[in-house]
C-alpha positions as CSV (number, residue, x, y, z in Angstrom):
1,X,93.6,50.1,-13.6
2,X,93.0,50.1,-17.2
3,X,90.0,49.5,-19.6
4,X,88.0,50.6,-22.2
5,X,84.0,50.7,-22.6
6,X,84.4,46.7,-22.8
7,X,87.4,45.8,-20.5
8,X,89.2,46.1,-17.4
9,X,92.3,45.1,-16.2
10,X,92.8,45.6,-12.4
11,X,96.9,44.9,-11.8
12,X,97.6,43.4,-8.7
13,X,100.2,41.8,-6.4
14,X,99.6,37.8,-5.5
15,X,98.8,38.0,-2.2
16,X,98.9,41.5,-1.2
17,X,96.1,42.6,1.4
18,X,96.4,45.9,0.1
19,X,95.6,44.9,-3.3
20,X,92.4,43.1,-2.3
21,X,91.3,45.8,-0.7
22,X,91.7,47.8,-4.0
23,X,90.4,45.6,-5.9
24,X,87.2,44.7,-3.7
25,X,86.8,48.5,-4.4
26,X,87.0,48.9,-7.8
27,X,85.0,45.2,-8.7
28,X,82.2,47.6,-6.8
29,X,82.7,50.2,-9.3
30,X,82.3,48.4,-12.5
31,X,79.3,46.6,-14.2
32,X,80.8,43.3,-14.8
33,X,79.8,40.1,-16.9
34,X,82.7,37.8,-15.9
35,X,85.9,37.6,-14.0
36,X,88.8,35.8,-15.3
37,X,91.2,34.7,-12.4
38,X,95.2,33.4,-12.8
39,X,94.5,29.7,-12.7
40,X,94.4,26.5,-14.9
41,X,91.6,26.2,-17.3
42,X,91.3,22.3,-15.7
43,X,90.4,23.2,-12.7
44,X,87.3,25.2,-13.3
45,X,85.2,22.6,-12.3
46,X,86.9,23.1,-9.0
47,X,86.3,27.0,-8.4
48,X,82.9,26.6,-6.5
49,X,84.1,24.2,-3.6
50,X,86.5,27.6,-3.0
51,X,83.0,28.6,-1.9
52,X,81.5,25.8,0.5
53,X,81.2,26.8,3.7
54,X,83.6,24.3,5.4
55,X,86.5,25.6,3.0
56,X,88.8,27.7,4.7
57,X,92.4,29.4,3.2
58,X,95.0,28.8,3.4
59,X,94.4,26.0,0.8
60,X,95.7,25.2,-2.5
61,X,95.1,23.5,-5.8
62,X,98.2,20.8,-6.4
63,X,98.4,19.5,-9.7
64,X,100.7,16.2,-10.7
65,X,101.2,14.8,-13.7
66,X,102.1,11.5,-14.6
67,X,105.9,12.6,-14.8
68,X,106.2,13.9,-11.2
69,X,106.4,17.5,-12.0
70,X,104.2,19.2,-9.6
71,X,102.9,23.0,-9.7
72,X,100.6,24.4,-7.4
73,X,98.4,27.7,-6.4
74,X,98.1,28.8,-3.4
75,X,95.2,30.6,-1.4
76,X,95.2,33.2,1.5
77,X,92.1,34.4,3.0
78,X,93.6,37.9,2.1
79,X,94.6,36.7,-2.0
80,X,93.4,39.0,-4.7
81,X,92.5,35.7,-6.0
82,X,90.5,34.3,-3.1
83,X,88.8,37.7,-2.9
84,X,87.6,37.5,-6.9
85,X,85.9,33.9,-6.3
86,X,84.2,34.9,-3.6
87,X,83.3,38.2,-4.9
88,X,81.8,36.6,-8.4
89,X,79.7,33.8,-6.5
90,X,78.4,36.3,-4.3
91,X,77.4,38.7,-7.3
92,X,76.5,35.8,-9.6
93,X,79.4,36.8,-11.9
94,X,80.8,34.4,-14.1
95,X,84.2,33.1,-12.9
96,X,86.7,31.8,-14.9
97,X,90.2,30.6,-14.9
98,X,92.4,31.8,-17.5
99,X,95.9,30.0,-17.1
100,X,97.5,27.9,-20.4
101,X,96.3,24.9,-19.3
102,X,98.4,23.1,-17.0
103,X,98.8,20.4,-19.6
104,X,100.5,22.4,-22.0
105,X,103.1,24.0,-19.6
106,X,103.6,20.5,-18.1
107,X,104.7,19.0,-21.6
108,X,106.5,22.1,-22.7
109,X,108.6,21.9,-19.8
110,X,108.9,18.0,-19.8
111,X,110.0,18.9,-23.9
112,X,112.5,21.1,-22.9
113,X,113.9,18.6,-20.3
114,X,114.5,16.2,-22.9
115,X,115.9,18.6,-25.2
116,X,118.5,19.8,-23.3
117,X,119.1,17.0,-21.3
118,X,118.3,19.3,-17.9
């Protein structure tokens, strides 16, 4: 863990039950106003239905564009990630994603395609 008066950055390893535990630990040990969590910006609107009680990992956000690429991330009950939503709604901590939007990697890569002829 690093940070400063203003930020923290918790390193962790996708998936890893050790490395919820850890970080479970250490959200309990600093005053936070938000939590940004790997993920696209798009599908904000999406984080609190991680939270409804019928919503049980292993689940996972698909996205698909127009052009049939496909990317998605996934969610154990055990994922740092899972861990951080659930932690933030129970606090009442802002949540956030913090991914380049999906939409720009999608186009980037369909650019690159094309360029290359791939």
């Amino acid at each position: 863990m690093t940070h400063n008066d203003k930020i923290h950055f918790l390193g962790i390893r996708h998936h890893g039950p050790g490395s919820s535990s850890s970080l479970l630990n250490a959200l309990d040990k600093i005053r936070l106003d938000a939590i940004l969590v790997e993920g696209p910006t798009e599908a904000e609107a999406l984080l609190p239905l991680a939270t409804h009680k019928e919503m049980r990992p292993p689940v996972a956000l698909l996205i698909i564009d127009d052009l049939s690429q496909t990317v998605f991330y996934s969610f154990a009950e055990f994922s740092p990630e899972w861990q951080s939503i659930h932690y933030a709604h129970k606090k009442n901590i802002h949540l956030r994603f913090m991914d380049l939007p999906q939409t720009h990697q999608m186009a980037l890569r369909q650019t690159l395609l094309l360029k290359f002829e791939l």
